[in-house]
C-alpha distance (Angstrom), angle and dihedral (degrees) to the residues before:
residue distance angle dihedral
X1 . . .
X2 3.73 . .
X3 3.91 118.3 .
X4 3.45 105.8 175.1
X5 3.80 123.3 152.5
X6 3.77 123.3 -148.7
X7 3.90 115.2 177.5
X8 3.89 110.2 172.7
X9 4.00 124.7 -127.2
X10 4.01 108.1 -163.5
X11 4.07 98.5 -66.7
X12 4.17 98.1 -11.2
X13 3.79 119.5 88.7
X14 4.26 106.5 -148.9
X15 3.56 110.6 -145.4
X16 3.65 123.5 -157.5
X17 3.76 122.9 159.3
X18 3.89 155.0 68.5
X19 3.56 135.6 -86.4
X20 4.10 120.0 -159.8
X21 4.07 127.4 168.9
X22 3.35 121.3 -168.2
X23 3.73 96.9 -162.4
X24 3.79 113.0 18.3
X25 3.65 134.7 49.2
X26 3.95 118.5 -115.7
X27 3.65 134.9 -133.4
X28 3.75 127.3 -163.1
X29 3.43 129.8 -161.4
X30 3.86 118.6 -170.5
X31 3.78 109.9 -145.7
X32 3.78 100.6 -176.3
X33 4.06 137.0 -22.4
X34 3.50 124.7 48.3
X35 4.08 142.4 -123.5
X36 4.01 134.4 125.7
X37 3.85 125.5 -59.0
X38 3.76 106.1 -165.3
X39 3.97 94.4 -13.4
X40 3.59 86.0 -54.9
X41 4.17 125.0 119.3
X42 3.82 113.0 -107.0
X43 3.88 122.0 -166.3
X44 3.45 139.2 169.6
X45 4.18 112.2 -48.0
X46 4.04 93.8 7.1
X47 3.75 112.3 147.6
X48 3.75 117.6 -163.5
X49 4.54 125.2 -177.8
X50 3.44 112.5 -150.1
X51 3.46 116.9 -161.4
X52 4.12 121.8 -115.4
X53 3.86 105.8 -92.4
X54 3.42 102.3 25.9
X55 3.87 129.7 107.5
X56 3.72 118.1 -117.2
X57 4.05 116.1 -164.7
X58 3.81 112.3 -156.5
X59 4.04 110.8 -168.5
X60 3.81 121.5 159.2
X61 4.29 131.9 54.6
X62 3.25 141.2 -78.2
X63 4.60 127.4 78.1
X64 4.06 114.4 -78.2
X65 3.93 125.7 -158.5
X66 3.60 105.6 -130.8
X67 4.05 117.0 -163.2
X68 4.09 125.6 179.4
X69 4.24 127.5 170.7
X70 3.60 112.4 -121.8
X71 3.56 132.3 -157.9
X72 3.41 124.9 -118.7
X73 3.88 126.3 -178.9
């Protein structure tokens, strides 16, 4: 479940949100701006995983590449 808001401000995307998957880990790669992701400082090209079944808090500005593994059967 990902619940992230992004509301844009001239060239700055605000991010405000949380991310949780039940069944796959997450990665996040920051592509610009910068903020907090779990209390922790994001810049720039920071890449965080986030285990499955554990909140992730995004709060700060900037765009984010998001990546999960799916199941298929």
């Amino acid at each position: 479940m990902m619940a992230v808001t992004a509301r844009s401000n001239k060239n700055r995307i605000e991010l405000q949100g949380k991310i949780f998957e039940k069944d796959s880990f997450v990665s996040v790669t920051f592509l610009e701006g910068e903020g907090k992701i779990n209390s922790l400082p994001y810049k720039k090209f920071d890449s965080f995983f986030i285990p499955c079944k554990e909140d992730c808090i995004i709060e700060g500005e900037g765009a984010y590449i998001l990546t999960k593994v799916e199941k298929y059967e």
